[in-house]
N, C-alpha and C positions, 0 to 999 in steps of 0.2 A: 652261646650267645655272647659270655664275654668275652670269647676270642674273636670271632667275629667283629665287636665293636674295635676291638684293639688294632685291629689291622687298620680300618677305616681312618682308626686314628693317627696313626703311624705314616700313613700315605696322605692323612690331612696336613698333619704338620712337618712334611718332609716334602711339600710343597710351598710352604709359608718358607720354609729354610732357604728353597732354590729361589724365591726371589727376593729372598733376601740378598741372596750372595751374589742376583745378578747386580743388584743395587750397588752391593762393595765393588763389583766389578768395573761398572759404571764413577763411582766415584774415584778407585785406584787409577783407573783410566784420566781421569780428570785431571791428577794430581802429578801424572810421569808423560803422557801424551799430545794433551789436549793440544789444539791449536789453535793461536790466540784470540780469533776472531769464533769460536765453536763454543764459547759458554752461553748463551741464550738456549741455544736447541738444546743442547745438557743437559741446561735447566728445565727444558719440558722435557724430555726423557724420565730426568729423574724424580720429578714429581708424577708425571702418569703413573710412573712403576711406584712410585711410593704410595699413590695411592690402592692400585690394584692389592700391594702386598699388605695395606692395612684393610680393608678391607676381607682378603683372607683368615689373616690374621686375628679377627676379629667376628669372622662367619657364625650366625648362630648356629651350623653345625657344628663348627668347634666346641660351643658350648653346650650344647647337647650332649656330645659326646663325653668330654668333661664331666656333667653332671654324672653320666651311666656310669664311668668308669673309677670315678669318685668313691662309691658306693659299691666297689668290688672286693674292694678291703686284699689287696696286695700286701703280700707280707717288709714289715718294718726293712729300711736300708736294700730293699730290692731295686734294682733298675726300675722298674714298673713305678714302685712307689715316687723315685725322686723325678723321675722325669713326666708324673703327675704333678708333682709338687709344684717344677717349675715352670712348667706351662702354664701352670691353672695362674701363678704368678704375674707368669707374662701376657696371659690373655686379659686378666682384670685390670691391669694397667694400659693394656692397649685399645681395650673396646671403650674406657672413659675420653677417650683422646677422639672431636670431631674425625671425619676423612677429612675436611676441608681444610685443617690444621694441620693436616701432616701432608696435605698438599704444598701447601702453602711453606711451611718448614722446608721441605724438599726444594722449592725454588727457591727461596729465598738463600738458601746455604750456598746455591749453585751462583747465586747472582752475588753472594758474599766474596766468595772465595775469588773469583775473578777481579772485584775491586780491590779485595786484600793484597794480590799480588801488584795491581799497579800501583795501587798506595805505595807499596813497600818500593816498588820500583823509582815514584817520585817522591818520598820520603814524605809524605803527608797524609796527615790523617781522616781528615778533613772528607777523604776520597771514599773513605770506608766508612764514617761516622753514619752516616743514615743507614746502610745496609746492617752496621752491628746494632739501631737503634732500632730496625725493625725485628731482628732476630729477639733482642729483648723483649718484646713486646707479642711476641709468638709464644715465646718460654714463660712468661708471666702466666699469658691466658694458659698454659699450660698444665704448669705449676699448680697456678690458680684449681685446677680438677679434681685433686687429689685432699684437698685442705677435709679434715682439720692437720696443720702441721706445726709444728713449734714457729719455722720460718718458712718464707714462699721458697727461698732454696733449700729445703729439706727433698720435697722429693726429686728436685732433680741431682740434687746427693743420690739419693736411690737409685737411680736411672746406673750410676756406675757402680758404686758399693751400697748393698740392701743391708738398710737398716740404721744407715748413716746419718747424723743430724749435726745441723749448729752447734747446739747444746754440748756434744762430745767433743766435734772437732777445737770449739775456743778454748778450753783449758786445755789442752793436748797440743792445742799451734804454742799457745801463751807459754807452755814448759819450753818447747822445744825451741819458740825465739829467743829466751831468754839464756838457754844455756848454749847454745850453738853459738851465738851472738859472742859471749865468753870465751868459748874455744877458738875463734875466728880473732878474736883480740891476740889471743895468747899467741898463735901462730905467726900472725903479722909483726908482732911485736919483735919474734926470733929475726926476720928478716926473711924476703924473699928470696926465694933460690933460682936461679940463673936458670933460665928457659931461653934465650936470646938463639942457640940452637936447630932451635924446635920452628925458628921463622924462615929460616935460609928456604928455598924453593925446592919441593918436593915432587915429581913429577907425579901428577893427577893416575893417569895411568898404574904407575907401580905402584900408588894406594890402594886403588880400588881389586889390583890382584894381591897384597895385603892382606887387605881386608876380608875378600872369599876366602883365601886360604883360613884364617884365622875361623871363620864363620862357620866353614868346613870342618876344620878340627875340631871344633866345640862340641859341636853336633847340629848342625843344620843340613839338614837333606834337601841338597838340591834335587833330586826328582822327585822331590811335591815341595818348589819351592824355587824363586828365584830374585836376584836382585837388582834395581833400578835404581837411577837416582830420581832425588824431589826436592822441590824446593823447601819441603822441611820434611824428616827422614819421621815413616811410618811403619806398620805393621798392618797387612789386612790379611783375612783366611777368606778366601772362597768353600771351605772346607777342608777334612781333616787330610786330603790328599792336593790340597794346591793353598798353601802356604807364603805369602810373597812378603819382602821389605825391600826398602830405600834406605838409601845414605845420599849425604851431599860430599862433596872435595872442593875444600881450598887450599891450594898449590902451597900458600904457606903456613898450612896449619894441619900437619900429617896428622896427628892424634883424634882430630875431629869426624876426617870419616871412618877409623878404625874404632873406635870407641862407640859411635853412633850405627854404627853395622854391628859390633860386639850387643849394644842396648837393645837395637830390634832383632836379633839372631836368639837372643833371650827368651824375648814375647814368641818369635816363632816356632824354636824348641818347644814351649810349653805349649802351644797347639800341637803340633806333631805329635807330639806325645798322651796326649788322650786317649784314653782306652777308643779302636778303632770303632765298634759297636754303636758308639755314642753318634755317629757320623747320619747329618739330616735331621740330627734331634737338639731341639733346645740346652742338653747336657754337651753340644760339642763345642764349648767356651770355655774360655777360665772360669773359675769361682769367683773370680768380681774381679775390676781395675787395680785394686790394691793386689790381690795375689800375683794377677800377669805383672804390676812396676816392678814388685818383690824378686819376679823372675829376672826381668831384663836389667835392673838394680846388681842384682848379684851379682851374674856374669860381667857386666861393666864395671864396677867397683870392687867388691869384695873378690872378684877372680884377677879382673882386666887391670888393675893402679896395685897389684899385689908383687912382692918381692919374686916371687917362686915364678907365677908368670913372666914375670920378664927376663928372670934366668933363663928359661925354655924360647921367649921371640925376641928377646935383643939381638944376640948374635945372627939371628934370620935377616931380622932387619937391616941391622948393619950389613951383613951380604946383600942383600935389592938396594939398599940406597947408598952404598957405598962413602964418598966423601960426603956427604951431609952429615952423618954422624961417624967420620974417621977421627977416632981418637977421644971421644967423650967415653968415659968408666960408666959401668953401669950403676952406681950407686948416682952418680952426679944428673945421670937419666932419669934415674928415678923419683930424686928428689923432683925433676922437671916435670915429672907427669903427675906426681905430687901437691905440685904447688900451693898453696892457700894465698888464694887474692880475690878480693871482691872486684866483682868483674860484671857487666852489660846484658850476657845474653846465657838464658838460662841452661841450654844443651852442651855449653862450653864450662857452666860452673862446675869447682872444683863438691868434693863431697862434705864438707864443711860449711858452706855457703849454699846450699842446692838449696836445702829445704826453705830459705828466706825467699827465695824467690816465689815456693811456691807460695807460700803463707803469705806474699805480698800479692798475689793474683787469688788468692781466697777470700782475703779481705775487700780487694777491690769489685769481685764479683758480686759478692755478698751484697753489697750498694748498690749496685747496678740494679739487681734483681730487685729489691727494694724500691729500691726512684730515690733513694737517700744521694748517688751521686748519680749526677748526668753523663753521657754521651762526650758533650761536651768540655764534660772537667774533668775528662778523662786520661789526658796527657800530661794534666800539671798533678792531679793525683798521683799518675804512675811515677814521673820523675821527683815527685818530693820522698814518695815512699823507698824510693831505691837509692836517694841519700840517706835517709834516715836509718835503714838498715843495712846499706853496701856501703853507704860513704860514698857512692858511685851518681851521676849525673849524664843518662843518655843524651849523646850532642844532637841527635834528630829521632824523630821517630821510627824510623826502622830499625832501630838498634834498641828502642824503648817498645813503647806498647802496641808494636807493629811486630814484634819476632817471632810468635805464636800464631800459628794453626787453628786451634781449640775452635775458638769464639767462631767460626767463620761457617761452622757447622751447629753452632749453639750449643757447642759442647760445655754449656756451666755447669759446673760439680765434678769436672772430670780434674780437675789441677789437684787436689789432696789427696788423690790415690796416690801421687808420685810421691810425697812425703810419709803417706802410711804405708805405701812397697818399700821403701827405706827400712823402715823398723821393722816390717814382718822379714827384710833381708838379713837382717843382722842377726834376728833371731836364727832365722834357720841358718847362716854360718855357725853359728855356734853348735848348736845340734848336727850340724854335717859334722866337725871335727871331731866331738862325741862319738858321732857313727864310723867316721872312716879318720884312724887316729894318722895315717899317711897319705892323711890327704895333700898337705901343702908339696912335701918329695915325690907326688903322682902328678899336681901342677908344674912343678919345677922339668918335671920329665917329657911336659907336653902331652900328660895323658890326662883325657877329662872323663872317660868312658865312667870311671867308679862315680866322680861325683854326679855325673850326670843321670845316669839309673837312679842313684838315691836320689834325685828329685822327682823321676818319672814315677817311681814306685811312690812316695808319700807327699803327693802334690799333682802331676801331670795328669795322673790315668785317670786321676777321677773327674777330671774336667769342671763342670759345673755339678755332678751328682750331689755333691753336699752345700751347702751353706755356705758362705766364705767365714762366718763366727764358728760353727761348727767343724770346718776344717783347721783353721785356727787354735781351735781349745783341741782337736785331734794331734796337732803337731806338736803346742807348746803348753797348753793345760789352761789357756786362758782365751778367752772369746775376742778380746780386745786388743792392738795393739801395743805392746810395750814399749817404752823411750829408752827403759836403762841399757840393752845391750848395744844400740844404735850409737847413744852419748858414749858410753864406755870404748868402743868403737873407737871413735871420732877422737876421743879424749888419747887414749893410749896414741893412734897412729898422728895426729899433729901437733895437742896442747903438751 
């Protein structure tokens, strides 16, 4: 009998998966294809299918089944066991949510995102203000479902990392503006190191072959996998065998699409890498937003801005771009890739400065979601905050509170996973070196094979199977993100 249910159940929710992924499919489409006059129809595509999928999603057989299978008492840390856990998870959060609301969400993101882009295109906000004010007001009523919560953005905290709240994230931003802020002084204060370089004209082309290559040798499997540009550089999985990310290229700013192809080669490594089994089941994701940043985190910073890697791609480099960088020493490069300067836009900040950006878009969501600040006062918030903590003053809004994605999808609560993917990175550097004491003379060599197993093996395979506090206290003995080896970090390589 209970094999029977099982299978039902298996084939219910590996239904629910495929239109989910037609959904990613649909919006990746959006986001590298679309043509300019084809976002309305988009927008009903992808509200029908958002609703057919929640309504699946949400079937009272699913719940039926659920209850039966609940009740089968599967042995502890079994497959069975966790990929009850998190359905049962994902169905109780999905069937409180109207269909008419995630209908509605589904259009409304479709009809965002195409005003976002022209905004950004005529540098006004103005153009977007109602579509971001109506998405507000989607994610309220939302929010609103779930209560009792500390804050109305507690659950949609959950929504990326479960278990997340206000309450933990504000003393946890409050250490980390305070002492990064410190670090960031100390470095500025040394003087800035000569990048002028790094602007000369880089031909777009030998970037983005670069950049495969690079993306390639890391471990990215281009056949279940490939790369596009976007107007701002993502990561989606249609599943654990088709894998896709974007980068952008600006001719004078080569580091940007190698680094932002390194960042999403990251997040798509750790899909790839999920035990294959997992594939059509709720366990075929990360263990939450924080773990995938902590991925794509590492490989960009703690691999990619690393001595020993550039030992291995400089001299490549210099071979494809020949006089652009004829005659710069590699130390003098590296400082350049190095830099510490508070700076505009958040994909280009240095790793000293990252985390204030995001702690300035936490803060300001946090209000939003509230009604504490407006729609409205939303441009002179962003640029008081990013003097206040950059010293920095965007001259229009496209380089201010126009340079993110996120919002355009109602993605609030998703911005502090990029600050706690930071510190859960730093942590596992350190435990990589622990485990593999020739790690750095394996980078230096251009080999990434050793450290890349050690992630698959104690992070990757498990996908979503365990808890992300649970994988976490599995890694480092603590449920919670830590600041000290992040600062320590930071402290050592700039102040």
């Amino acid at each position: 009998m209970v094999e029977k249910q099982w299978k039902k159940f298996l084939a219910l929710i590996g239904e629910v998966r495929d239109l989910a992924a037609v959904l990613e499919l649909l919006e990746w489409d959006m986001q590298v294809n679309l043509p300019e006059n084809a976002a309305a129809g988009r927008g009903s595509q992808i509200e029908t299918l958002s609703g057919i999928h929640h309504e699946k999603a949400t079937s009272k057989a699913l719940g039926n089944l659920l209850d039966t299978l609940e009740r089968a008492s599967f042995p502890p840390g079994s497959f069975e066991q966790a990929l009850l856990r998190r359905a049962k998870r994902d169905y109780d959060r999905e069937r409180l949510i109207p269909a008419a609301l995630v209908r509605e969400l589904g259009a409304a993101g479709s009809a965002a995102f195409g005003a976002w882009l022209k905004a950004r295109e005529e540098q006004d906000f103005s153009v977007f203000a109602p579509h971001l004010e109506r998405l507000l007001e989607l994610k309220r009523s939302q929010a609103a479902l779930y209560r009792p919560a500390g804050h109305l953005l507690d659950p949609l905290l959950d929504d990326y990392e479960e278990a997340l709240t206000v309450a933990e994230l504000d003393p946890l931003f409050g250490v980390l503006r305070r002492e990064q802020a410190a670090i960031v002084r100390k470095a500025v204060e040394r003087g800035r190191e000569d990048d002028s370089f790094l602007r000369r004209k880089f031909p777009a082309a030998k970037q983005l072959k670069l950049a495969e290559f690079v993306a390639r040798r890391i471990g990215y499997d281009f056949r279940r996998g490939r790369i596009d540009q976007a107007e701002h550089p993502f990561t989606t999985s249609f599943g654990l065998s088709d894998v896709r990310i974007t980068t952008k290229v600006f001719p004078q700013l080569p580091l940007s699409c190698l680094f932002s192809t390194i960042h999403e080669a990251g997040h798509a490594i750790y899909e790839q890498g999920i035990d294959p089994s997992f594939d059509r089941t709720p366990l075929a994701d990360g263990a939450s937003l924080a773990f995938h940043e902590s991925q794509s985190r590492l490989w960009e910073n703690q691999v990619g801005r690393s001595l020993p890697f550039w030992r291995w791609l400089y001299p490549v480099m210099q071979k494809r771009f020949g006089g652009e960088l004829g005659g710069i020493p590699l130390e003098t490069f590296l400082r350049a890739v190095n830099r510490v300067e508070p700076s505009l836009i958040r994909i280009e900040a240095d790793e000293a400065t990252y985390n204030l950006h995001i702690i300035l878009r936490y803060e300001l969501e946090k209000e939003l979601i509230e009604g504490s600040l407006s729609t409205s006062e939303l441009p002179e918030a962003w640029n008081a905050k990013m003097e206040e903590y950059l010293g920095v003053i965007p001259p229009n809004d496209r380089l201010g509170v126009l340079q993110d994605v996120h919002w355009t999808s109602g993605g609030f609560g998703y911005f502090p996973t990029y600050a706690l993917g930071n510190l859960i990175a730093a942590q596992i550097w350190e435990l990589a070196h622990q485990a593999i004491p020739e790690l750095e003379e394996e980078i230096a060599a251009g080999k990434f094979d050793h450290f890349r197993e050690y992630l698959r093996a104690n992070i990757h395979r498990y996908g979503a199977k365990l808890p992300p506090r649970q994988l976490l206290k599995q890694l480092t003995g603590s449920e919670t993100p830590d600041p000290r080896p992040f600062l320590a970090y930071l402290e050592k390589k700039f102040a």
